[in-house]
C-alpha positions, -999 to 999 in steps of 0.1 A, spaced: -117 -126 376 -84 -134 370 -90 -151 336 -106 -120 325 -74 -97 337 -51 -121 317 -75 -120 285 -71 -83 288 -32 -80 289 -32 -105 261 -56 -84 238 -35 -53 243 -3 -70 235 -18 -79 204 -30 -47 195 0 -28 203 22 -57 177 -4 -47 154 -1 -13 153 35 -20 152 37 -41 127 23 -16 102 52 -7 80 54 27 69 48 53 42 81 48 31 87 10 32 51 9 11 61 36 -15 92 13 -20 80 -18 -27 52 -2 -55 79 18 -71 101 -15 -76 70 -34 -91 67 -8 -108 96 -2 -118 104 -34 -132 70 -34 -160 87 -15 -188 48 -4 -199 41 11 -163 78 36 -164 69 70 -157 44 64 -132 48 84 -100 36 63 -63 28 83 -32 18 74 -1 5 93 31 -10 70 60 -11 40 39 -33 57 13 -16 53 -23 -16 79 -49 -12 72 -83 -5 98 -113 15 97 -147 5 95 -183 2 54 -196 -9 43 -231 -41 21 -225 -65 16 -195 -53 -21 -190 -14 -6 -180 -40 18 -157 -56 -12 -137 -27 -33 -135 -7 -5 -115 -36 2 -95 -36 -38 -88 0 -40 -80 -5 -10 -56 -33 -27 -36 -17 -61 -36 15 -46 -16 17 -52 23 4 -18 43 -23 -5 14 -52 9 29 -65 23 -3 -52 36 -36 -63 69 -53 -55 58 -91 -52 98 -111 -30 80 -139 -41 91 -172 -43 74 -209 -23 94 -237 
């Protein structure tokens, strides 16, 4: 009985550093906007995030600058999903 009681405490501990470990909105929006950011043919591409969902939008010149944001956005820590609206001029 005891072992059970002790394997219970220890899976809530874990679950609660889970949940905190999750960063936030802010912290994820970040860390796209500087990769981002630093591709000159991905500059004017706006990032939102709300509950770890990414949103995408802005105007790029080919569908290959497209899937490499969307790529940079899912490859960053606290993605849950990304929404890419960016359109090709």
């Amino acid at each position: 009985m005891k072992a059970y009681t002790y394997l219970a405490i220890f899976a809530l501990i874990i679950s609660i550093a889970i949940i905190a470990w999750k960063p936030k909105d802010s912290a994820i929006k970040l860390e796209i906007e500087s990769k981002i950011s630093s591709t000159d043919s991905l500059k004017g591409t706006t990032v939102n995030v709300q509950n770890g969902i990414v949103t995408l939008a802005g105007n790029l010149k080919n569908r290959e600058y497209k899937i490499v944001a969307e790529k940079m956005a899912k490859r960053s820590r606290g993605v849950i999903a990304v929404v890419n609206k960016i359109k090709i001029n």
